[in-house]
C-alpha positions in Angstrom: 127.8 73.8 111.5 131.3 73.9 110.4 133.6 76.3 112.5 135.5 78.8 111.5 139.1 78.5 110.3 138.6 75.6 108.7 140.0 76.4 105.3 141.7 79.0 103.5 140.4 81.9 102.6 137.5 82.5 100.0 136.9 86.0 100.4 139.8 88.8 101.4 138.8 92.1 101.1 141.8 95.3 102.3 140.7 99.0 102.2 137.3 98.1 100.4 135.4 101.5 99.6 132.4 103.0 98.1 131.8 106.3 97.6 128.4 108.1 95.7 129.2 111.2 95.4 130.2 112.9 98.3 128.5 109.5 100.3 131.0 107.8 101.7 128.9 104.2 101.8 131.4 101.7 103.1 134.8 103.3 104.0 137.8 101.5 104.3 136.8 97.9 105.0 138.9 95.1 105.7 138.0 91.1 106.4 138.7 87.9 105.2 136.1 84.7 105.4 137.5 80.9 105.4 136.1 78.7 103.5 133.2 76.3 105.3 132.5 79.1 107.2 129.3 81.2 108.2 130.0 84.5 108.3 127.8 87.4 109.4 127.4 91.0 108.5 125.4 92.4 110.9 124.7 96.4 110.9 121.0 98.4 110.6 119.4 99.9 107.6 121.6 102.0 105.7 125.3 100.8 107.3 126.7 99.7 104.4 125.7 96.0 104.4 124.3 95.6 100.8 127.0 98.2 98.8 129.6 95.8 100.4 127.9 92.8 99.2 127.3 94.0 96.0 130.9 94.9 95.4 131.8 91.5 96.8 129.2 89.8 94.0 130.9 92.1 91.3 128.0 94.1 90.6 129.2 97.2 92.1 133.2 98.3 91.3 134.9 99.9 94.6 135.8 103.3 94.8 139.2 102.1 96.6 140.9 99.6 97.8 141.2 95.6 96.9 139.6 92.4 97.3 139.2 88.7 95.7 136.2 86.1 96.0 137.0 82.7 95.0 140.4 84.1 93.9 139.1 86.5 91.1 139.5 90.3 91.4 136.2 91.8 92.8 137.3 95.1 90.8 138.2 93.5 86.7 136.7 89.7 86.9 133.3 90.3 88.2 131.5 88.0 85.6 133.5 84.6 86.2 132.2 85.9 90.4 128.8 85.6 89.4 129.1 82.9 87.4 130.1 81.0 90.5 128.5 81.7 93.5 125.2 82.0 94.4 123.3 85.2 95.4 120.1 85.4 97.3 118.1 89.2 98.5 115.3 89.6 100.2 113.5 90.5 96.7 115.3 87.6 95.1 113.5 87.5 91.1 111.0 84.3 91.3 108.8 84.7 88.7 105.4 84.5 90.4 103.3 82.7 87.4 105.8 80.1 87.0 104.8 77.1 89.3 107.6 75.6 91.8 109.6 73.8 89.7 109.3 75.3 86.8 111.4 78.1 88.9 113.7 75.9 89.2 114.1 73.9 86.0 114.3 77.9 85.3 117.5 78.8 87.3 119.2 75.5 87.0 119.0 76.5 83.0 120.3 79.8 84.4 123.3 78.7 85.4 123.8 75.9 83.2 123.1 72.8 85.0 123.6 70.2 82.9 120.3 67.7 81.6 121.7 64.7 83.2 121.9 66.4 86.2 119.3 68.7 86.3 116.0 66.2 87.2 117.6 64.7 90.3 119.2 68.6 91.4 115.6 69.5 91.5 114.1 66.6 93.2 117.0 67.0 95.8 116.1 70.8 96.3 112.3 70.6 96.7 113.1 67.8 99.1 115.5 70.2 100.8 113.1 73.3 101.0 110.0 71.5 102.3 108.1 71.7 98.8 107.3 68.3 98.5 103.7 68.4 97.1 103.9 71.6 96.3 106.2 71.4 93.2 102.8 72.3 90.6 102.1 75.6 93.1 102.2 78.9 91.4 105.3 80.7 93.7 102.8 84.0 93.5 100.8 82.2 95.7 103.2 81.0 98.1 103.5 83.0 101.8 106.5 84.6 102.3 108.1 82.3 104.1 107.8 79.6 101.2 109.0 81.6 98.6 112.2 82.0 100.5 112.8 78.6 101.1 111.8 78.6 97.1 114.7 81.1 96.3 116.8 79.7 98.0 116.6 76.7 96.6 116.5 78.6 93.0 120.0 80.2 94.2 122.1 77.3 94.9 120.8 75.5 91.9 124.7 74.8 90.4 126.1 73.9 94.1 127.9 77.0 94.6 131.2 77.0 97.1 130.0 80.7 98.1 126.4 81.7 98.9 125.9 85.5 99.3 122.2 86.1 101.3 121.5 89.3 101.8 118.8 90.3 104.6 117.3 86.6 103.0 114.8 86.7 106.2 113.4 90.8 106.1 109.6 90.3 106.3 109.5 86.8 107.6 107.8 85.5 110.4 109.9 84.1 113.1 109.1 80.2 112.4 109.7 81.1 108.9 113.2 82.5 109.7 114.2 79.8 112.0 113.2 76.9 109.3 115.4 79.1 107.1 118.2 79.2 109.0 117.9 75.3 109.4 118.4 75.5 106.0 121.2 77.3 106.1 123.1 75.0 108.7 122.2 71.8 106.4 124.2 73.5 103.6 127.3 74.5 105.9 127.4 71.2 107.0 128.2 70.2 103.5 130.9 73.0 103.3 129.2 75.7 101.4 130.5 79.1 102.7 128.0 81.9 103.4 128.0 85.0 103.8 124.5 86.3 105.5 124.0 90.0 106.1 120.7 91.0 108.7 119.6 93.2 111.0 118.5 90.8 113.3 121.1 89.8 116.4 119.1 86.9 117.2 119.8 85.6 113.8 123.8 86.7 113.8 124.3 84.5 117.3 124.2 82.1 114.5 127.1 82.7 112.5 130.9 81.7 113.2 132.1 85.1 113.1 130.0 88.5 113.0 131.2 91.7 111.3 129.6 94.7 112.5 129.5 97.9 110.7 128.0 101.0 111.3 127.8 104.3 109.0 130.0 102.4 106.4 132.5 101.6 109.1 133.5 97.9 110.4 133.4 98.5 114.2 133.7 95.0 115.3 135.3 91.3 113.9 134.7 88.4 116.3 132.8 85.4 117.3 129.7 86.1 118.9 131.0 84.7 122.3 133.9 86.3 121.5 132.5 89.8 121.0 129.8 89.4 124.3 133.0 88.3 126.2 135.3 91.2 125.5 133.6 94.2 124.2 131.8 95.6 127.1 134.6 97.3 129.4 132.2 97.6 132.4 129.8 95.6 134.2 126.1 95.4 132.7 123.2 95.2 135.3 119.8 95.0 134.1 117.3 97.3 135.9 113.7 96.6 136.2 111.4 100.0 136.8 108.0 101.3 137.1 109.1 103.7 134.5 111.8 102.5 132.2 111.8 105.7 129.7 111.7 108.1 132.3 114.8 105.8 133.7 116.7 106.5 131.2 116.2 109.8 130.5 117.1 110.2 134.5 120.5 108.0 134.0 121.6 109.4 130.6 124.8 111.2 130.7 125.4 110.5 134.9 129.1 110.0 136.0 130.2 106.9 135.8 127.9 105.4 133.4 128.9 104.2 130.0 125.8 103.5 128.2 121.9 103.6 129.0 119.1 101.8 126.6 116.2 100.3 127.1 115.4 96.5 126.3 112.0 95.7 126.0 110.6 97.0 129.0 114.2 96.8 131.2 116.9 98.9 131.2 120.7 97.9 130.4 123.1 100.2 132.2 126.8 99.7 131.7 128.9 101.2 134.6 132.4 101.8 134.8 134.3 99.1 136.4 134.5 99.6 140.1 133.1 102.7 139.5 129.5 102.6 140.8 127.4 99.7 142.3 123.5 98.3 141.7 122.8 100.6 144.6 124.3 103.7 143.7 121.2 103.6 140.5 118.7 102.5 142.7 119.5 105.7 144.8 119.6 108.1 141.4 116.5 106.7 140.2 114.6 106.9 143.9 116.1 110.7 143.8 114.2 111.3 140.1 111.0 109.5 142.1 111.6 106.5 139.7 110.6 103.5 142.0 113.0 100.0 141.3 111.8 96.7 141.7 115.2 94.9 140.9 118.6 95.6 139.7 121.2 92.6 139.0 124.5 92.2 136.9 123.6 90.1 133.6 125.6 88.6 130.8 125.7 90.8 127.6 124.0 90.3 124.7 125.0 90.9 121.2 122.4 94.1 121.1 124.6 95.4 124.1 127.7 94.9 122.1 126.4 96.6 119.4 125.0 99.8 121.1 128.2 100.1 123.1 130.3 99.8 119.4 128.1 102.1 117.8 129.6 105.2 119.8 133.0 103.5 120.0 136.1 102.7 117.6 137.3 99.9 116.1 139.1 98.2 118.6 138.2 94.3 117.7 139.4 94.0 113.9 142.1 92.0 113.3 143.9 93.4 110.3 144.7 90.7 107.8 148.2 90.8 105.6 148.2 92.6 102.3 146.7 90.6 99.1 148.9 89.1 96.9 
């Protein structure tokens, strides 16, 4: 995977907002993406992750504020933007009672790839997606995890510079999300730029940079070593219990602890640095009759970055200059 920086920027986006109504769905959002790069938008359900890719894709006009993708206007040119990237959803349109490659002798038509081209495009992107041998299959009858390798294939049928996925791996199996994402590293290795929103942090560790937003707002703009490296202001110890909800129930809200939440069946307690000690919990949970069979200061992962930035502001977001 190509790392970021590499190129100048194909997407710049200053002030971006969307408001329905009285909604304010993605308020005041600023970010750039270089070209070559893979570049994650990482928030959950309802944050703000698809209005912003939609207004990136020109489907959706902003409410405010400016932005250009592949140097047109997302706000007045948002045909020649579709025209020229490539856009992928979780409910990305294959028509189920059209066979593999008929999908894609469908799409390439789509967007215009030319005769001479188009038999060896398709060969290239069957071989790429793993349908060899399956190119007569109806798609209606492929598992989920094939028909996204399908659509993607479908979506990057012209060899677009940009590819938009959004939540591309919602509903797929784990083995089917990490041959995708194989997929995705083949094609930035070539220099296609991607942007990739999820809601999976295993999936963002991943990307060359990671935008998280939360409630419409971008909270954090880093790599994800970056962001585990300097977010947390605290130490992070990992506590293992009899009782892990009645744990944190007991540490919620003590002095000198920053944040409390469970992971898996641990807990993750951030204390304030030089503030408390592993022993000082193992003494409030023994007082709540909590019994503790360990308690030891881990690394942070990208879910602790994001639950401490969730209650926080902005502080990681490098502002870009103005568009010009």
């Amino acid at each position: 995977m190509r790392e970021s920086g590499r190129g100048e920027p194909i997407i710049e986006v200053r002030g971006l907002t969307r408001r329905f109504g009285d909604h304010v769905a993605v308020d005041d959002v600023t970010f750039s993406v270089d070209e070559g790069e893979v570049f994650g938008f990482l928030g959950p359900n309802g944050s703000g992750k698809s209005t912003t890719i939609r207004m990136l894709c020109g489907i959706l006009t902003p409410s405010a504020g400016e932005g250009r993708v592949l140097g047109y206007d997302i706000a007045t040119e948002g045909e020649r933007i579709k025209q020229s990237i490539g856009y992928m959803s979780q409910r990305f349109a294959l028509y189920e009672d059209l066979s593999v490659r008929e999908n894609l002798e469908f799409y390439a038509g789509v967007y215009e790839v030319t005769a001479r081209e188009r038999r060896a495009r398709i060969e290239e992107l069957i071989a790429m997606a793993g349908l060899t041998g399956r190119e007569s299959q109806l798609s209606g009858q492929l598992s989920g995890g094939w028909k996204q390798r399908l659509a993607l294939g479908c979506a990057i049928a012209h060899r677009p510079r940009l590819l938009f996925l959004d939540e591309p791996t919602a509903g797929v199996d784990p083995v089917s999300r990490r041959t995708f994402w194989t997929m995705i590293h083949g094609l930035a290795n070539e220099g296609v730029t991607i942007f990739v929103t999820t809601h999976y942090l295993d999936e963002a560790e991943h990307a060359n940079r990671i935008a998280m937003i939360h409630n419409g707002v971008l909270r954090a703009l880093a790599s994800p070593a970056e962001l585990k490296r300097t977010s947390l202001q605290g130490t992070l110890v990992n506590v293992v219990t009899d009782a892990p909800f009645e744990a944190v129930q007991a540490l919620e809200g003590q002095p000198g602890l920053r944040d409390v939440s469970l992971h898996g069946t641990d807990v993750h307690v951030l204390l304030d640095p030089d503030a408390l000690s592993g022993d000082d919990i193992v003494e409030r949970l023994r007082r709540a009759n909590i019994g503790v069979a360990s308690v030891r200061q881990i690394e942070p992962t990208l879910e602790d970055v994001f639950i401490s930035l969730i209650g926080s502001s902005p502080t990681l977001i490098p502002r870009p200059s103005p568009l010009v």
